[in-house]
N, C-alpha and C positions, 0 to 999 in steps of 0.2 A: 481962249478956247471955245468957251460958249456963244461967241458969235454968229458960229456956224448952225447954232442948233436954235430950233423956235421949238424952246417951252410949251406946252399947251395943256389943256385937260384933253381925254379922249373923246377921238369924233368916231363914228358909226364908220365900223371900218377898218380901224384901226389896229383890231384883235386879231386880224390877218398876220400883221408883222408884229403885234406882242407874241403872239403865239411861236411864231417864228424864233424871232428874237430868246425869248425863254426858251425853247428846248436846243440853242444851240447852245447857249451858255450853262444849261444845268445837264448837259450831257456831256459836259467835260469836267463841271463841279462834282457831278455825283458817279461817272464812271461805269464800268460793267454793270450793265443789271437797270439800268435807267430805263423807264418807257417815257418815250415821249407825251406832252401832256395833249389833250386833242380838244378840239373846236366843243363839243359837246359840253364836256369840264369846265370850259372856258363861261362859257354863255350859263352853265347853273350858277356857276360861284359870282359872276357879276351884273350880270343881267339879267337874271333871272333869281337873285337875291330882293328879297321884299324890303328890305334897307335900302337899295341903292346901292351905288358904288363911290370910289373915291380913286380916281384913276388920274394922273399926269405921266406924262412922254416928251420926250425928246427927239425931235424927228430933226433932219441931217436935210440941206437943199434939196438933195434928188430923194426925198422922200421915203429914205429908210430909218424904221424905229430904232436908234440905238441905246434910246435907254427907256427903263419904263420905273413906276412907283407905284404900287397897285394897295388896296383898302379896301376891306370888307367889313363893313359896318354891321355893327349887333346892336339891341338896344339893351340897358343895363338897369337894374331895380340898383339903390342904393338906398346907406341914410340919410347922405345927402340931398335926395332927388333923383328922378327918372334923367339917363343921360344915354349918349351913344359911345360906344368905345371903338374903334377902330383895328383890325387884325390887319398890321402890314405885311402883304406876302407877294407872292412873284415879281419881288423887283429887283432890274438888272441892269448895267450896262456892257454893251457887245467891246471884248477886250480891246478892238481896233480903235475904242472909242474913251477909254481910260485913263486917270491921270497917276493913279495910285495913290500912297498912303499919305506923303508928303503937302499936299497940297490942294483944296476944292477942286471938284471935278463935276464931270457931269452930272454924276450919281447926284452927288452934293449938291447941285443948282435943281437938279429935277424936285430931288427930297424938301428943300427948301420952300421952293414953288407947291408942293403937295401940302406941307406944313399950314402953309398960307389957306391953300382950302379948306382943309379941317374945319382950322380957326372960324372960317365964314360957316360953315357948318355946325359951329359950337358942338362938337364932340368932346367930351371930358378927357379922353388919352386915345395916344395911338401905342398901340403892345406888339411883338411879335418875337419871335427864334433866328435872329438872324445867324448867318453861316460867318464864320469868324471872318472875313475879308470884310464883309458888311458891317460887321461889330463894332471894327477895328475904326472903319470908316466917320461912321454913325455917332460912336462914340467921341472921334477927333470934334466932327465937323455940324453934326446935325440933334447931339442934346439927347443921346442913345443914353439912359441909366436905369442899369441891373436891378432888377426888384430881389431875384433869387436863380442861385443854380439849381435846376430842378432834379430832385432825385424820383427814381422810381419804385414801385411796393409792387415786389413782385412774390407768387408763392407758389411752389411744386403740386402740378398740378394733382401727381399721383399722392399726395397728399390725403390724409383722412379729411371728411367732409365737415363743412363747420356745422356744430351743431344746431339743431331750430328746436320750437315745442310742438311743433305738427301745426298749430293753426294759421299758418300764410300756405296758401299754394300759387306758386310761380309756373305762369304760362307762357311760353314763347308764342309770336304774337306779331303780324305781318303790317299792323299799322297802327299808330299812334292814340292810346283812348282818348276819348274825349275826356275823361276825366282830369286827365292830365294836368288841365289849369288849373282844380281845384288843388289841386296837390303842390304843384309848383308854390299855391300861396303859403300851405302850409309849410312847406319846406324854404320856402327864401325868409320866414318871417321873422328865422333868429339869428340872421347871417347879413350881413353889412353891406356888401356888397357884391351882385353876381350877373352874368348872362341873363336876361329873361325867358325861363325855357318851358315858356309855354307854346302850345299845340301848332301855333303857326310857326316858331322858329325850328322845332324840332322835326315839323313836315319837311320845311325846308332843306333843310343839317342831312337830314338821314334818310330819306324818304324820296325826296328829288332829287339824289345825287346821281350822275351817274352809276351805271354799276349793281353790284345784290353785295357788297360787302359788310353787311351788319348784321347785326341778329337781336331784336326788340324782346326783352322779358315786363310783363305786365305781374307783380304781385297784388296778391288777394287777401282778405280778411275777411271770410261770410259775406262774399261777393263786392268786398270798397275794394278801391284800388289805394293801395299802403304802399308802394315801391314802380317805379321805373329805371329800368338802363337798360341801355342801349352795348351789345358787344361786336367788335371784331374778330371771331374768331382766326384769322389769319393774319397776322401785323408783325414787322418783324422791326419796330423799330429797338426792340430788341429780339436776337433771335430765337426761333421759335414757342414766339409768345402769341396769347389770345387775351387780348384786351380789352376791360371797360371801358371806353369812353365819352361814357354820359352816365349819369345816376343823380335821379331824383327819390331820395329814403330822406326821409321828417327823421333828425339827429336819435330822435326820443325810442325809436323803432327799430332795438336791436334784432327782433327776430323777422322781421323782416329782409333788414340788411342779412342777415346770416342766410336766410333763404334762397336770394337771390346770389350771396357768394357762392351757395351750394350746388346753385343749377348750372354758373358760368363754370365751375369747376367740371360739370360735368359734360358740358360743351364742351371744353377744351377735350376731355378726355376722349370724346364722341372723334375729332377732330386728329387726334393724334399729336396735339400736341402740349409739350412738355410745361409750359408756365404761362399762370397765370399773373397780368398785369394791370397796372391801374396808377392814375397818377391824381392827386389832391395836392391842396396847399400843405405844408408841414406843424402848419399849426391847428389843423381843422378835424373836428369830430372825426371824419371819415381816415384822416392817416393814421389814425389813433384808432380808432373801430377794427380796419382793416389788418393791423400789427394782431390785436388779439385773435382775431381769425386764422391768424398764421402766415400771415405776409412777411415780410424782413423789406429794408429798406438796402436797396442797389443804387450808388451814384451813377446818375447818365454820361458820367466820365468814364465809367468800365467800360461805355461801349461810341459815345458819342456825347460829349457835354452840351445840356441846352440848358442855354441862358436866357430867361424871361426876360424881356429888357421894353422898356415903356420910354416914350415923350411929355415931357410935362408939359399937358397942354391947359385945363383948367386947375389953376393952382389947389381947387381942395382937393383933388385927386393928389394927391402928392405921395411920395414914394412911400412915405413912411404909412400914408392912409391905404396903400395897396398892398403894402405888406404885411398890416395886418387885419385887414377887413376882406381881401381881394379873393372868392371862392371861384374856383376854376376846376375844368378837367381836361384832358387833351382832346375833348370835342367842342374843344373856343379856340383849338388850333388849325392848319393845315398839317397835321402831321400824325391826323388821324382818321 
């Protein structure tokens, strides 16, 4: 079957018919209510990503993309050393072009061929949410293993306020402090492994995206900055929720964190709507902090199960070292 296709990384060009290609296949994956994704989106998320990209396709003789493997590269503080991790997302093959579950296919030869770049890249893993057909696939043919079913911490919005002792003031806040880096260090310094979320990735993340969809809170301590996050007030990957995702609070700094849960509550409420949400590792300060605040843990099976699932590409990253060193929020995803 793969005769017909030449393999390749992406030429300048090319996003024409990735673009294509993807909103005709996730407008029948995803149903009523899809917007198609647009040239704009396109060119931030990969081209205008200060990592680079990680792109292979599949092109057809007459020059239609019918499958694509897409990579968006972060760089990552660990214990092991500074590495890159890889966000596998929009990738597709066009149904006309499929072999299904039974046996390699395009997907599979393209995934493979991407794999291989990585490697020359030396990226520590590649992560992402795949849609259970991809799961299914991934997992037969291309080395897909589940780190964790992710649940979500979700808490009524109308909810009483979590308590603070008056001395953090939280200011919503139209662009990124510069402080920011100092904080990040503070904050990655007891944590094993995480996103680098300093100033330059998070201009990136939230600031250059397309769109006005976030809303930046700066906390204060007699004018330091002691708190960041980043919120969605409109997200509905569960419905009618307004969600964290991003937060940089130093473990140590409960009343911080309470401050800042207190303002997003209060956005939400601003907003009209009903809950508030946020997602962490299940072993991490914060899923734990956030319980006592008044959160409750909801499986993302009540509404739509995601499965964090990685490639084991430099063997110390290994599942077990992701599982439990690996700090994450759903702004290291596309699905937020």
């Amino acid at each position: 079957m793969t005769e017909n296709y030449d393999i390749r990384p992406y030429r300048p060009g090319d996003e024409v018919g990735i673009l294509e290609g993807f909103n005709t296949v996730f407008r029948k994956v995803c149903g009523e209510g899809y917007v198609d994704r647009d040239m704009e989106f396109w060119r931030w998320q990969f081209e205008r990503n200060p990592e680079g990209h990680r792109i292979m396709v599949g092109v057809t003789d007459d020059g239609v993309i019918a499958g694509h493997y897409g990579g968006v590269p972060c760089r990552v503080r660990s214990l092991l050393g500074d590495t890159t991790f890889v966000h596998i997302v929009d990738s597709f093959v066009l149904e006309e072009h499929r072999a299904g579950l039974k046996r390699p296919g395009l997907f599979v030869n393209i995934g493979e061929v991407w794999q291989q770049m990585c490697r020359e890249h030396g990226d520590g893993t590649m992560y992402g949410y795949p849609v259970i057909t991809a799961q299914r696939v991934g997992s037969r043919f291309l080395g897909y293993v589940p780190i964790r079913v992710v649940d979500y911490l979700v808490r009524d919005a109308a909810a009483g306020e979590a308590s603070t002792s008056g001395d953090v003031e939280v200011e919503r806040v139209v662009e990124i402090p510069f402080e920011v880096d100092a904080l990040f260090d503070e904050f990655a310094a007891d944590r094993g492994c995480l996103l680098t979320r300093d100033r330059k990735y998070l201009h990136w993340r939230f600031v250059d995206i397309p769109g006005d969809a976030y809303t930046f809170l700066a906390a204060r301590r007699a004018g330091r900055l002691v708190g960041f996050a980043v919120l969605r007030p409109f997200h509905e990957l569960i419905p009618n929720a307004c969600t964290v995702v991003e937060w940089v609070v130093p473990a140590g700094d409960a009343t911080a964190a309470a401050a800042i849960v207190a303002e997003v509550t209060a956005i939400a409420r601003e907003h009209g709507r009903g809950r508030v949400m946020a997602v962490f590792p299940d072993n991490s300060h914060e899923h734990a902090a956030l319980q006592r605040f008044g959160f409750s843990i909801e499986p993302s099976a009540n509404v739509l199960e995601r499965r964090l699932n990685h490639i084991v590409q430099d063997e110390r990253f290994s599942t077990e070292f992701l599982r439990e060193h690996w700090w994450y929020t759903l702004g290291d995803t596309d699905l937020a």
